[in-house]
Backbone as a printed PyTorch tensor [residue, N CA C, xyz], in Angstrom:
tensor([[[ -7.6990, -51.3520,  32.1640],
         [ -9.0780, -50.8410,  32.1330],
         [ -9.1850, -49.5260,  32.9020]],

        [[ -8.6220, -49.6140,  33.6870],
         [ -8.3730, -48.2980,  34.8350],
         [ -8.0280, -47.1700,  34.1950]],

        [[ -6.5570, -47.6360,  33.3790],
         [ -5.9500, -46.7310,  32.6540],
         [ -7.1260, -45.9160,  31.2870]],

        [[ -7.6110, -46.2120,  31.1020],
         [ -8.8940, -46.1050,  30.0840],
         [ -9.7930, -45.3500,  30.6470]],

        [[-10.0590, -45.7530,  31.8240],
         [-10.9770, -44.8360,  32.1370],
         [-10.6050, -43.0710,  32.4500]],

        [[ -9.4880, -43.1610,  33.1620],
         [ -9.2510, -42.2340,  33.5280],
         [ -8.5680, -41.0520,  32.0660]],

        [[ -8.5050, -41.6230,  30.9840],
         [ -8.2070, -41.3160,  29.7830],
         [ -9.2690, -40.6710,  29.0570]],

        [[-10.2790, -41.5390,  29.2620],
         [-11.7120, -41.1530,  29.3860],
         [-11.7850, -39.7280,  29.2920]],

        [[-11.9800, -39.6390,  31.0890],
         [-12.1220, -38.3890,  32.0620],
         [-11.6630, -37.2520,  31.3950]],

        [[-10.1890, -37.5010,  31.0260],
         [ -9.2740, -36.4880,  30.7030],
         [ -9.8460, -35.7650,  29.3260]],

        [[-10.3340, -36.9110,  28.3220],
         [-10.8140, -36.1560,  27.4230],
         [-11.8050, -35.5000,  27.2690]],

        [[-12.7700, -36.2220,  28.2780],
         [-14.0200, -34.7970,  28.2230],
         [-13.6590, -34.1200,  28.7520]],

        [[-12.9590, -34.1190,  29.7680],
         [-12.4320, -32.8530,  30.3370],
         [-12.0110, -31.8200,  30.0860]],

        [[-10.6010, -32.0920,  29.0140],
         [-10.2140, -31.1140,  27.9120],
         [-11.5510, -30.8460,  27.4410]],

        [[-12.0890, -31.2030,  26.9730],
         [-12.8580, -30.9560,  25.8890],
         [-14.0460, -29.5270,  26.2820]],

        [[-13.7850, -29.5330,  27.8480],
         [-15.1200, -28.9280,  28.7650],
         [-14.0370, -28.1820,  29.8270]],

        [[-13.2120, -27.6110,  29.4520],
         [-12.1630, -26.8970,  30.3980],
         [-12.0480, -27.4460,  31.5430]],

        [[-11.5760, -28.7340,  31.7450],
         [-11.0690, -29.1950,  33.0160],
         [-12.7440, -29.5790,  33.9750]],

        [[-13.7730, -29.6170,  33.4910],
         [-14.8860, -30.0420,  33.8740],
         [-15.6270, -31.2840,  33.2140]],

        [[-16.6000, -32.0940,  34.1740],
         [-17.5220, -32.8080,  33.3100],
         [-18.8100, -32.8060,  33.9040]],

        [[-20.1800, -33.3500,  33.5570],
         [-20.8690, -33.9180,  34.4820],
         [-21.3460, -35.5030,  34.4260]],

        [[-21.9110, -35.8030,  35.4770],
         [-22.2850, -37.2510,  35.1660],
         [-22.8520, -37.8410,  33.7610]],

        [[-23.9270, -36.7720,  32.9350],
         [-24.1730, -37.1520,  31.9110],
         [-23.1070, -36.9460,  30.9450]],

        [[-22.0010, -36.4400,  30.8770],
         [-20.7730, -36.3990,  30.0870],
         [-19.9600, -37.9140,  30.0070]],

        [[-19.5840, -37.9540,  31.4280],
         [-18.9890, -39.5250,  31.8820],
         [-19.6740, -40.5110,  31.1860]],

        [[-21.2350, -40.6240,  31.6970],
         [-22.1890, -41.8830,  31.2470],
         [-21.5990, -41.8890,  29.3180]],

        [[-22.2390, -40.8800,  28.7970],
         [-21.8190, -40.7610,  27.5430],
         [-20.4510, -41.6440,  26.7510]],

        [[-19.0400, -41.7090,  27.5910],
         [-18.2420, -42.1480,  26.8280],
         [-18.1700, -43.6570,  28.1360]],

        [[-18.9280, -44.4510,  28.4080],
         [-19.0040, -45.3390,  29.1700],
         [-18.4380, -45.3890,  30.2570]],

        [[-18.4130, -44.3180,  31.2360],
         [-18.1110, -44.1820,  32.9830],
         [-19.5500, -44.2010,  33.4910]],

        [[-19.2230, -44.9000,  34.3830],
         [-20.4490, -45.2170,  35.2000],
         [-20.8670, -44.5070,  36.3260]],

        [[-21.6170, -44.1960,  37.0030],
         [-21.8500, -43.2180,  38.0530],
         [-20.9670, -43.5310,  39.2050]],

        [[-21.2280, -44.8720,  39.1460],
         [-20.2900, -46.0330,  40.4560],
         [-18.7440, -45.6160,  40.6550]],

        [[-18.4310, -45.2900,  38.9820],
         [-16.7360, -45.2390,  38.8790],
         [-16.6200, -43.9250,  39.1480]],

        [[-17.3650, -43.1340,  38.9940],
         [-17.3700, -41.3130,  39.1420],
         [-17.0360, -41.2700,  40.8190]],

        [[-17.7800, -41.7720,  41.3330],
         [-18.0100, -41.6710,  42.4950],
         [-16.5870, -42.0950,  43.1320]],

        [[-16.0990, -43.4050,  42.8810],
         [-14.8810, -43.9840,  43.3670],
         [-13.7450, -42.9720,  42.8740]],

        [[-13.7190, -42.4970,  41.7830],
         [-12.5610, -41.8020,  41.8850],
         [-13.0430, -40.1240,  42.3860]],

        [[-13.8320, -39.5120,  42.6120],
         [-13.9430, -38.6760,  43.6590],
         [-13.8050, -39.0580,  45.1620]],

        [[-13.7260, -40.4050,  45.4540],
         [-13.4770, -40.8700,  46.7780],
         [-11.8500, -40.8710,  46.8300]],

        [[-11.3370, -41.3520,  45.6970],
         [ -9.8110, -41.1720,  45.9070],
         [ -9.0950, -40.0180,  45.6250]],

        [[ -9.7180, -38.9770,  45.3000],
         [ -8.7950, -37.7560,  45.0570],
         [ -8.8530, -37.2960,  43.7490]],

        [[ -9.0310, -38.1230,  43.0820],
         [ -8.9080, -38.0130,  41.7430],
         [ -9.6940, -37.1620,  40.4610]],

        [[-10.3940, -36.7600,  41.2370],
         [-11.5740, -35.3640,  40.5500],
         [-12.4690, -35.0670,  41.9970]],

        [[-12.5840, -34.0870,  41.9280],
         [-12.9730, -33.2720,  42.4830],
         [-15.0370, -32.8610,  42.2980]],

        [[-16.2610, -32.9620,  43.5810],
         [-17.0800, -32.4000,  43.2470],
         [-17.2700, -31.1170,  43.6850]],

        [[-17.3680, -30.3380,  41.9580],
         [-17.2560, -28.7250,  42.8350],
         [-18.5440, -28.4000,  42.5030]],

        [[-19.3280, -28.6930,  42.3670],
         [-21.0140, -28.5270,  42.3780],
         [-21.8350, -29.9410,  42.4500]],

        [[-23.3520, -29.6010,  42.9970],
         [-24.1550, -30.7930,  42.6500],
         [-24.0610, -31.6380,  40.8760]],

        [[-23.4790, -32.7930,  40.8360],
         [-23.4670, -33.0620,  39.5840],
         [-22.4930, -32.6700,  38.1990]],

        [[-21.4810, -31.4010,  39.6130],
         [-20.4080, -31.0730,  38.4780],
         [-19.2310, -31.5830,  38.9000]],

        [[-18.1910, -31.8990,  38.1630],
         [-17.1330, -32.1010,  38.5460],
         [-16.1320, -32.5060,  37.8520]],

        [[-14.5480, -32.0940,  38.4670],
         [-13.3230, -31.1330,  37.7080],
         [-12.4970, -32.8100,  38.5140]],

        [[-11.3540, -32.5270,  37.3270],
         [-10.5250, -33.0890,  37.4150],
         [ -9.2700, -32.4400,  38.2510]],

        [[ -8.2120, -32.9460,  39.2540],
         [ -7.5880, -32.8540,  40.2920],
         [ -5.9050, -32.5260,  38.7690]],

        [[ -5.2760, -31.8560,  39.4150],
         [ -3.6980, -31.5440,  38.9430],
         [ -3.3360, -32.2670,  38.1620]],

        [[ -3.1680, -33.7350,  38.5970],
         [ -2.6090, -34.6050,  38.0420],
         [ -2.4840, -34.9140,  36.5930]],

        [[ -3.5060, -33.9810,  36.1160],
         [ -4.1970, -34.1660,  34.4270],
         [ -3.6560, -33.2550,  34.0250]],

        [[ -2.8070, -32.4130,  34.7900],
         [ -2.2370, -31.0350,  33.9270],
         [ -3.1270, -30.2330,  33.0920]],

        [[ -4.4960, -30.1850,  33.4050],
         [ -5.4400, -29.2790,  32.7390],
         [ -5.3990, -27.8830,  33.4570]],

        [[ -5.6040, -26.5670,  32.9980],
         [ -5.2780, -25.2170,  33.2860],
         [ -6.7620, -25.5420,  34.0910]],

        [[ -6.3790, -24.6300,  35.4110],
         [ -7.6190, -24.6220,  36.7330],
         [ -8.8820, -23.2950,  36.1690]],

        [[ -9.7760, -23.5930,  35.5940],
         [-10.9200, -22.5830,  35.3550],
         [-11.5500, -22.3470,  36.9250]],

        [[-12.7030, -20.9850,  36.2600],
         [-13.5070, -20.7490,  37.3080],
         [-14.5680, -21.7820,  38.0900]],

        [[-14.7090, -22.3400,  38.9930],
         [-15.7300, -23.6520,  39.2690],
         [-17.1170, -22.3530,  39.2350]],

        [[-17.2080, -21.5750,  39.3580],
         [-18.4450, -20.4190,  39.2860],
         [-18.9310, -20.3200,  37.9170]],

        [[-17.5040, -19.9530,  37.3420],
         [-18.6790, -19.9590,  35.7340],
         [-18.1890, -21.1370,  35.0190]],

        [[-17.7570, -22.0500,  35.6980],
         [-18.1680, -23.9280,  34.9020],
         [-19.2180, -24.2950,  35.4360]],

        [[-19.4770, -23.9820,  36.2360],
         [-21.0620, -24.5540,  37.2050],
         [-22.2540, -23.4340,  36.3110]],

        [[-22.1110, -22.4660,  35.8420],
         [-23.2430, -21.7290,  35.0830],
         [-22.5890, -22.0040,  33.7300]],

        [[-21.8290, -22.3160,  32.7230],
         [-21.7990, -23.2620,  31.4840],
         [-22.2450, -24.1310,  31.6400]],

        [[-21.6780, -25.5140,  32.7020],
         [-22.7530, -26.8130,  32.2520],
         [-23.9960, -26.2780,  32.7230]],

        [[-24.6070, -25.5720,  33.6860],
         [-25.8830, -25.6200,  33.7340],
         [-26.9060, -25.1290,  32.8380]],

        [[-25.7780, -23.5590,  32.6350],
         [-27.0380, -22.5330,  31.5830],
         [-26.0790, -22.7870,  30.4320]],

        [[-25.9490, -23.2650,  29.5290],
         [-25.0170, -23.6170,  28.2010],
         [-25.2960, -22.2020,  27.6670]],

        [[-26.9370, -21.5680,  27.5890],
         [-27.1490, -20.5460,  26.6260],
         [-27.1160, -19.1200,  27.4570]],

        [[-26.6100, -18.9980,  28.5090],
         [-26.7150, -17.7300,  29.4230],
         [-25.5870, -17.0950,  28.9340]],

        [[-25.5340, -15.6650,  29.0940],
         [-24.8490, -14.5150,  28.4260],
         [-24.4390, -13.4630,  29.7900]],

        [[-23.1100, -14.3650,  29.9760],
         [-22.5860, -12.9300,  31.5390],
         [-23.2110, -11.7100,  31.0130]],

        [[-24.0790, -10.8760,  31.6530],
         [-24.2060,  -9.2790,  31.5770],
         [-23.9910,  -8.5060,  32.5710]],

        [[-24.1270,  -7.1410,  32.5870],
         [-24.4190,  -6.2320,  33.6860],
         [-23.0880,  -6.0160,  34.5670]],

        [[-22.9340,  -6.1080,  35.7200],
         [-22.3140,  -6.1250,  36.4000],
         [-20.7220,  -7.0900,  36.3200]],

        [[-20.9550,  -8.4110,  35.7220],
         [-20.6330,  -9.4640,  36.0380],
         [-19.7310,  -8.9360,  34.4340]],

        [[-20.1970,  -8.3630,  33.3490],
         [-19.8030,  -8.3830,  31.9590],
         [-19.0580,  -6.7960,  32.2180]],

        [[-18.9560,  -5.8880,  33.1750],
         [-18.1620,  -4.7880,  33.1950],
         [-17.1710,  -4.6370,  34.0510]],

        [[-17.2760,  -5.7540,  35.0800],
         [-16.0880,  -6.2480,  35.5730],
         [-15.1300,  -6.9860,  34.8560]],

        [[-15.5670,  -7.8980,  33.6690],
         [-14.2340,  -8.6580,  33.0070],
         [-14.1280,  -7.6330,  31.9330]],

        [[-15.0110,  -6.4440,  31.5220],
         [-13.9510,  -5.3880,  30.7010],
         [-13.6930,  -4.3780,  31.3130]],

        [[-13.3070,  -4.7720,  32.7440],
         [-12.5930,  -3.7610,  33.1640],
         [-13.5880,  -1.7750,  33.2630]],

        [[-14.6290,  -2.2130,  33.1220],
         [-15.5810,  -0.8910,  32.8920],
         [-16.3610,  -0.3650,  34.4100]],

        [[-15.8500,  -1.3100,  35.6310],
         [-16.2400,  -1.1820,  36.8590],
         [-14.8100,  -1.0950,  38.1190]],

        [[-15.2380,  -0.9590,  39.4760],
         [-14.6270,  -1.2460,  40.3900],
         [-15.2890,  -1.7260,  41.3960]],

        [[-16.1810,  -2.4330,  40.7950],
         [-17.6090,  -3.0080,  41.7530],
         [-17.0670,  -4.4860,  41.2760]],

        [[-17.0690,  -5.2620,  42.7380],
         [-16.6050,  -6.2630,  42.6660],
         [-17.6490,  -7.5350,  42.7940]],

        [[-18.4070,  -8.3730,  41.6780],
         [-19.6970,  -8.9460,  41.8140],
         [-19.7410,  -9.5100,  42.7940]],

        [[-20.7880,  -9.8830,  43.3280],
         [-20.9540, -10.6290,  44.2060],
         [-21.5570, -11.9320,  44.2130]],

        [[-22.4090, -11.3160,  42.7140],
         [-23.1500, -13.0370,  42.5230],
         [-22.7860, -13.1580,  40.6760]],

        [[-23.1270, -13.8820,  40.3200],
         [-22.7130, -14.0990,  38.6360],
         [-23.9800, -13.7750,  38.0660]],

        [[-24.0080, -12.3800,  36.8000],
         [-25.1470, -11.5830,  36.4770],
         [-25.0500, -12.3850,  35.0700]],

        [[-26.4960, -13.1440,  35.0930],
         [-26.3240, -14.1290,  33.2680],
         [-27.8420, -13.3330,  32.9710]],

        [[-27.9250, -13.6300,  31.7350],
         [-29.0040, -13.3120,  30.3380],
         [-29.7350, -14.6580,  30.1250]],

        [[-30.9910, -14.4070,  29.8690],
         [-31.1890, -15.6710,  29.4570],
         [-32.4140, -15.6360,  28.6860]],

        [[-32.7790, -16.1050,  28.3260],
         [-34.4130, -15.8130,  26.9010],
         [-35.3300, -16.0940,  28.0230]],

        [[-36.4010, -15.0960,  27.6920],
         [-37.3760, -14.5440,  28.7640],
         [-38.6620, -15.4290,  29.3410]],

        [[-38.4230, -16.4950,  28.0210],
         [-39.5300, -17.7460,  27.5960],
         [-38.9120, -19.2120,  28.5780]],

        [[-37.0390, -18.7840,  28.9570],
         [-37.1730, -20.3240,  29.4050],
         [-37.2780, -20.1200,  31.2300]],

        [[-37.0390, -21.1920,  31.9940],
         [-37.2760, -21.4210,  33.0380],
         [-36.1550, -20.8070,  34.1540]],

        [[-36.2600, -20.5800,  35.4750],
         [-35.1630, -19.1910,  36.0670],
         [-33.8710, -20.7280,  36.1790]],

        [[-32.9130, -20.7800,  35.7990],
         [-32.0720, -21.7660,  36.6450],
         [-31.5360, -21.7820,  38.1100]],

        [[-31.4020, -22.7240,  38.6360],
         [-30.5190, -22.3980,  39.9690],
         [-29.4530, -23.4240,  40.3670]],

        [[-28.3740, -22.8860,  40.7560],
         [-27.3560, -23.4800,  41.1980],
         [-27.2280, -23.5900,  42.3720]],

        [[-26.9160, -24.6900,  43.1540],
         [-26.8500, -24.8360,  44.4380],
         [-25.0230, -24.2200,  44.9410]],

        [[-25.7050, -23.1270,  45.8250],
         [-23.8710, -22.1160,  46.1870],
         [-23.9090, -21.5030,  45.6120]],

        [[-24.4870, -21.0950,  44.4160],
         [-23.8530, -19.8890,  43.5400],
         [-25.1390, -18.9650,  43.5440]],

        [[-24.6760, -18.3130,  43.8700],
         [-25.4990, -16.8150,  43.9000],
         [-26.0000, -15.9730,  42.7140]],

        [[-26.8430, -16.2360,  41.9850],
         [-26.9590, -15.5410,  40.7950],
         [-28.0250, -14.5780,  40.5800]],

        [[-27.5310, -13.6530,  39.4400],
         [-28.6720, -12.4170,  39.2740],
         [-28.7960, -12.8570,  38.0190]],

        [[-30.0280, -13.2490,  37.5530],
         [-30.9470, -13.4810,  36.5470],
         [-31.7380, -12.3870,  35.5580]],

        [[-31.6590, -11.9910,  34.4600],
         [-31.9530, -10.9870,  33.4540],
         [-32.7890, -11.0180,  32.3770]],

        [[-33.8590, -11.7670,  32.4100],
         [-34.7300, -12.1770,  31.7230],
         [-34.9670, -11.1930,  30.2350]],

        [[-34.5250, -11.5900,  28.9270],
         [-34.4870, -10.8200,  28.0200],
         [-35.6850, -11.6010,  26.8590]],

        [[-35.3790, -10.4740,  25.7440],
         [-36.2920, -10.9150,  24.2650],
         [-35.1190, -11.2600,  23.7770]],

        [[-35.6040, -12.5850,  22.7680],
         [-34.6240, -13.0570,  22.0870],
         [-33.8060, -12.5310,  20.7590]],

        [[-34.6170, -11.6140,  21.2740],
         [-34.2830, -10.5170,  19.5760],
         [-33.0450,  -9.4480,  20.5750]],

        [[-32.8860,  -9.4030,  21.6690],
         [-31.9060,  -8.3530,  22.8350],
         [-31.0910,  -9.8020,  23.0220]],

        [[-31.5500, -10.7020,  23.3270],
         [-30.2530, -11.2700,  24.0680],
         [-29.3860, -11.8060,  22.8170]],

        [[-29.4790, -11.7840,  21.9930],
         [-28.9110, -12.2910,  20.4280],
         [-27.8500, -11.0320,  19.9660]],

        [[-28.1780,  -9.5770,  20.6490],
         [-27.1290,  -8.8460,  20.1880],
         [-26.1380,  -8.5670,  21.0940]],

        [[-25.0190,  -8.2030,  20.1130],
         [-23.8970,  -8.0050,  21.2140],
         [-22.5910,  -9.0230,  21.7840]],

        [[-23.3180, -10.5060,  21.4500],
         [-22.7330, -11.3150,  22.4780],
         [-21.6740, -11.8920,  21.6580]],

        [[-20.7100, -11.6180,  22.1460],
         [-19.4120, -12.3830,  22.3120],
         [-18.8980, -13.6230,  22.8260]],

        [[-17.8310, -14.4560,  22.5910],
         [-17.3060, -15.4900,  23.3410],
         [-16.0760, -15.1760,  23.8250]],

        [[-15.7680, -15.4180,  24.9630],
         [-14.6850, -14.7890,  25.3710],
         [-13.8700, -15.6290,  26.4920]],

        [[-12.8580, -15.9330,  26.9190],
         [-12.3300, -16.5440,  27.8510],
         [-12.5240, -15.6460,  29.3420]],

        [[-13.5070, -16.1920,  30.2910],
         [-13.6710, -16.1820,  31.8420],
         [-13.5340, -16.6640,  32.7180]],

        [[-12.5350, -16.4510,  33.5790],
         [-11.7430, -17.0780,  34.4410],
         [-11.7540, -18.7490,  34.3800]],

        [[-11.0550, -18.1990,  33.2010],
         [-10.3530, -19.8860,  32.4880],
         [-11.6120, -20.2240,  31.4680]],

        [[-12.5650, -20.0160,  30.9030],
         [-13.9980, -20.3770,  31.1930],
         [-14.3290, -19.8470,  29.7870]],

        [[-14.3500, -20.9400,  28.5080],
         [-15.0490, -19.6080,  26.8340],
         [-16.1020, -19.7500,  27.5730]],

        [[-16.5180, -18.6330,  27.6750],
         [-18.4900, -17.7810,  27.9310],
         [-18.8140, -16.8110,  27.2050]],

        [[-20.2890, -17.0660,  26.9810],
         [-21.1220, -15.9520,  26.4370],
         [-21.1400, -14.4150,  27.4370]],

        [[-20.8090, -13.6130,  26.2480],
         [-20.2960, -12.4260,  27.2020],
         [-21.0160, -10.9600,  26.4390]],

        [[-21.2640, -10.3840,  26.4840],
         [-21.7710,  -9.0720,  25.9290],
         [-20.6120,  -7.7970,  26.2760]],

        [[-20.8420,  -7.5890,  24.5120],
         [-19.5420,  -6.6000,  24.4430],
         [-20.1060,  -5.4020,  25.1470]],

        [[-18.6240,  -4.7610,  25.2940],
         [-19.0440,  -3.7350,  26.2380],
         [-20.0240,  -2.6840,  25.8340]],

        [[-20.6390,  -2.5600,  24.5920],
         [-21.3900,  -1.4990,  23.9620],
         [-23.0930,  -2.0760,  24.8170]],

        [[-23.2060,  -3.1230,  24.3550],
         [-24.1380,  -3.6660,  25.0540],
         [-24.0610,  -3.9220,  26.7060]],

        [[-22.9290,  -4.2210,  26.9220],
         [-23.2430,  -3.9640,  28.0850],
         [-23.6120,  -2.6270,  29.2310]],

        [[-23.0350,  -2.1370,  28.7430],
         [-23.2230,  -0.4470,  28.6190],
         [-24.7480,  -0.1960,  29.0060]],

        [[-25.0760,  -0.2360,  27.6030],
         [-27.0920,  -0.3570,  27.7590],
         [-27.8610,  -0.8180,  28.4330]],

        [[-27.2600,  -2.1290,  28.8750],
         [-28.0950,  -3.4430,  29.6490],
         [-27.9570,  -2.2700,  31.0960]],

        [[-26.7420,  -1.8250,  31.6600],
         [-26.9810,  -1.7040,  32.4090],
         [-27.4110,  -0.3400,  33.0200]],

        [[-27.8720,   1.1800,  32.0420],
         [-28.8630,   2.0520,  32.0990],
         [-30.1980,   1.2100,  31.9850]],

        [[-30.2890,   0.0890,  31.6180],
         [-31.6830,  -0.9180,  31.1330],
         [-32.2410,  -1.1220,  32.9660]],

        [[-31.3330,  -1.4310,  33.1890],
         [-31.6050,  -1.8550,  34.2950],
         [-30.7120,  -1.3790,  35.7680]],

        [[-30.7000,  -0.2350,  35.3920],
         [-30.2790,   1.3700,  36.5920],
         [-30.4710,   1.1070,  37.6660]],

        [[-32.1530,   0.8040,  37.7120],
         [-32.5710,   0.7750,  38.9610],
         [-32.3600,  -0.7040,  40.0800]],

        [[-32.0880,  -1.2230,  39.1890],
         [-31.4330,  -2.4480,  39.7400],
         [-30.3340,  -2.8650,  40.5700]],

        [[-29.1590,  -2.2220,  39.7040],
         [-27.5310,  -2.5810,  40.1400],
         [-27.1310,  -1.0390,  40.2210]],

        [[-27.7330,  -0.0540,  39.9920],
         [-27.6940,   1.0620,  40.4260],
         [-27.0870,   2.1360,  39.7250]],

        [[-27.7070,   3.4180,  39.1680],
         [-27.0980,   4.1240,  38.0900],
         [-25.9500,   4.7250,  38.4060]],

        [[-24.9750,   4.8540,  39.5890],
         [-23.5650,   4.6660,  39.3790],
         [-23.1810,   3.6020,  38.7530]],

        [[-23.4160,   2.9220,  39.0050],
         [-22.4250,   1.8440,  38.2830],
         [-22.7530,   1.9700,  36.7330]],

        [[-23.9030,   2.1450,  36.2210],
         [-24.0740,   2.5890,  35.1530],
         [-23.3210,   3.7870,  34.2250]],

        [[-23.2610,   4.6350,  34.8800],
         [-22.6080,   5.8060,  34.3500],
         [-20.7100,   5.5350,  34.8910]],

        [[-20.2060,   4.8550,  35.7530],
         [-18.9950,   4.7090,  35.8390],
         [-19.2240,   3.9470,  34.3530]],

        [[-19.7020,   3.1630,  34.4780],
         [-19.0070,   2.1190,  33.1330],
         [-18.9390,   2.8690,  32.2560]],

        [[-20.1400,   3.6810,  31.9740],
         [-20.4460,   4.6740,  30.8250],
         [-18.4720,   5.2290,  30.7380]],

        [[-18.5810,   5.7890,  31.6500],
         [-17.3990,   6.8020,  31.7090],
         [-15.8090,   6.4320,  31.4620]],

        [[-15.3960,   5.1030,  31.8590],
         [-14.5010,   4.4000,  31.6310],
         [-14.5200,   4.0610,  30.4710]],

        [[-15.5690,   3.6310,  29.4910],
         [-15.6100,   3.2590,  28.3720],
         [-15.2730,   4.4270,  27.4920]],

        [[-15.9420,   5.2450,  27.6920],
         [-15.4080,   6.7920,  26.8890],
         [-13.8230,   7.0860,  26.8100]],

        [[-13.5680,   6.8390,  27.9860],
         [-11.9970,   7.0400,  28.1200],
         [-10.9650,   6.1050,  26.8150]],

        [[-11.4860,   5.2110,  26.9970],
         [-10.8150,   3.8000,  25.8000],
         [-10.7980,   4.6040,  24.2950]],

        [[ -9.3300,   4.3250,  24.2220],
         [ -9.0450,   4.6240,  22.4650],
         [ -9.9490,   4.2270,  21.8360]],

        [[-10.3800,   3.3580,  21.8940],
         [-11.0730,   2.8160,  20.8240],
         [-12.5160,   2.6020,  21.3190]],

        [[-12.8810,   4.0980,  21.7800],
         [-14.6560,   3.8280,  22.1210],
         [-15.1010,   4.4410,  20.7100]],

        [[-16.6360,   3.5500,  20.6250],
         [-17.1030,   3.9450,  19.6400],
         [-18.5270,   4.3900,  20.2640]],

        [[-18.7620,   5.4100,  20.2220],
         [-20.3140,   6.0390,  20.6060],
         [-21.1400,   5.6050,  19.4110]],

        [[-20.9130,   5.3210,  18.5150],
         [-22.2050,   4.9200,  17.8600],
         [-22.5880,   3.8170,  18.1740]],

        [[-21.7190,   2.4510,  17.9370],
         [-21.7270,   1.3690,  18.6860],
         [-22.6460,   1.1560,  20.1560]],

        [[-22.7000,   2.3890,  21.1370],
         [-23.1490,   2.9660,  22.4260],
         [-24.9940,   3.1170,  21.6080]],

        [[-24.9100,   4.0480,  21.1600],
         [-25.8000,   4.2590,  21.0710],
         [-27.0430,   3.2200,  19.6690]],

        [[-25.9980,   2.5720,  19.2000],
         [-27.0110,   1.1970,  18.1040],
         [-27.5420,   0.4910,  19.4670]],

        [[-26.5680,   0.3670,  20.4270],
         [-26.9270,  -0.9200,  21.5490],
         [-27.9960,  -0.3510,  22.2030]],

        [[-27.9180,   0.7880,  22.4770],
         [-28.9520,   2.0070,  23.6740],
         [-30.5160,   1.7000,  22.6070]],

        [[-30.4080,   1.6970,  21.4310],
         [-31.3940,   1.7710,  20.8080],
         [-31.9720,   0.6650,  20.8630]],

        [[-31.0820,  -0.5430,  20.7280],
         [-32.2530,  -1.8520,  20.9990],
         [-32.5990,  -2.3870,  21.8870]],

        [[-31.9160,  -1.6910,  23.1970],
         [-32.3470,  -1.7350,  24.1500],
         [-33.2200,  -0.9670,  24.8740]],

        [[-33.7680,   0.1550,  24.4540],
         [-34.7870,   1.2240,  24.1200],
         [-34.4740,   2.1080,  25.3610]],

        [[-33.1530,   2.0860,  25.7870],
         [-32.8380,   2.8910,  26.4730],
         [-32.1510,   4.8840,  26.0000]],

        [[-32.2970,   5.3510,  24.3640],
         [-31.2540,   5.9570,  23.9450],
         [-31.9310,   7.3450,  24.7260]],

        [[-33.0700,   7.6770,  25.1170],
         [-33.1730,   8.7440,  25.3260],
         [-33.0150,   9.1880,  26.7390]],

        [[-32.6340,   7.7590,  27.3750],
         [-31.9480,   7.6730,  29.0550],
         [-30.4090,   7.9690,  28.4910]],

        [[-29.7690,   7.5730,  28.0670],
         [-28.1300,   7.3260,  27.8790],
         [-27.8010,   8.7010,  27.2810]],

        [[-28.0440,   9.3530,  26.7050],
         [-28.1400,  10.3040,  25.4350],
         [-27.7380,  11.4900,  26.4790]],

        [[-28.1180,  12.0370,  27.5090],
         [-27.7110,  13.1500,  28.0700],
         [-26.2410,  12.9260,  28.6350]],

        [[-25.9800,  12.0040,  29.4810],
         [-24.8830,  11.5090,  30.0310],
         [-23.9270,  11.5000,  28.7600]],

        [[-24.2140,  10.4600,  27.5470],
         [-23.1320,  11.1930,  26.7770],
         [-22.5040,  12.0600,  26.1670]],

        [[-23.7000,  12.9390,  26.2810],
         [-23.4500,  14.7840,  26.0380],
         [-22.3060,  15.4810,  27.0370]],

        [[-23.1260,  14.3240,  28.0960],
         [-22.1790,  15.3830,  29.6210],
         [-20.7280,  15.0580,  29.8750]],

        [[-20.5860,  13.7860,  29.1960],
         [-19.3650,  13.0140,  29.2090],
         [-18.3230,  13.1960,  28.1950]],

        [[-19.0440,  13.2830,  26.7630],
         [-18.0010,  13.5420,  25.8800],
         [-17.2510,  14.7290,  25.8410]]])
């Protein structure tokens, strides 16, 4: 029976990159009682309120507990900004908190420990752009760099228009930049007549 359970574990686990939460467990018949006992023995790990990863022994590849704790929480959040030009490499600004997207209509989330910058969008903006992508260990909703680009002249005054225009500038550099791409994203983000000089000055 033991053996079962922990078979269990393993498969939601896979199934959720080496993560589950209690309502995952309950689901394939683990009980809160048994969750608990085998986090008392070593045997998974709680790396958030209500989240929690399975220990070595399962040979599952170790993801981010930062952005598994904002998947199970925000399933529909979209890394942007800061957080989305650091994993393409379009910064040297090292985040500090995890920058997500989220439709402007639902409620702010919060994670207990995790530090997050929140981006309240239209669902007609947060729908473009977005990618799935592997993050530190982690498939997440991610905004390609064209969009991200925009998001973050969108919001200059925020995370600060260096960092805006570095990204700008690194991205230009890439074989394979596409300025129109730059500027479809600048447009639905109604930023093109902010972005538009800089890429004059840049190209």
């Amino acid at each position: 029976m033991y053996q079962k359970t922990e078979e269990k574990l393993e498969k939601i686990a896979r199934k959720h990159q080496g993560v589950f939460t209690l309502n995952d467990a309950k689901e394939v018949g683990i009980s809160q009682t048994t969750v608990y006992r085998l986090r008392k023995s070593g045997k998974i790990a709680n790396i958030y309120r209500g989240i929690y990863q399975l220990n070595d022994q399962f040979n599952i590849s170790a993801s981010s507990p930062e952005y598994l704790a904002v998947k199970s929480r925000v399933p529909d959040a979209v890394l942007c900004c800061i957080s989305a030009l650091y994993h393409h490499e379009l910064t040297t600004e090292i985040p500090g908190s995890v920058h997500i997207a989220i439709n402007r209509n639902k409620s702010i989330p919060k994670i207990d420990y995790l530090p997050l910058e929140i981006y309240r969008m239209q669902k007609t903006t947060l729908s473009q752009g977005v990618q799935t992508l592997s993050v530190g260990g982690v498939m997440m909703k991610i905004f390609s760099p064209e969009k991200t680009i925009a998001d973050c002249f969108k919001y200059r005054n925020r995370i600060g228009v260096d960092i805006a225009i570095e990204g700008l500038k690194r991205y230009l550099e890439r074989p394979d930049a596409n300025i129109s791409s730059i500027l479809k994203m600048a447009d639905i983000t109604r930023v093109s007549k902010i972005i538009e000089p800089y890429l004059e000055a840049l190209v």
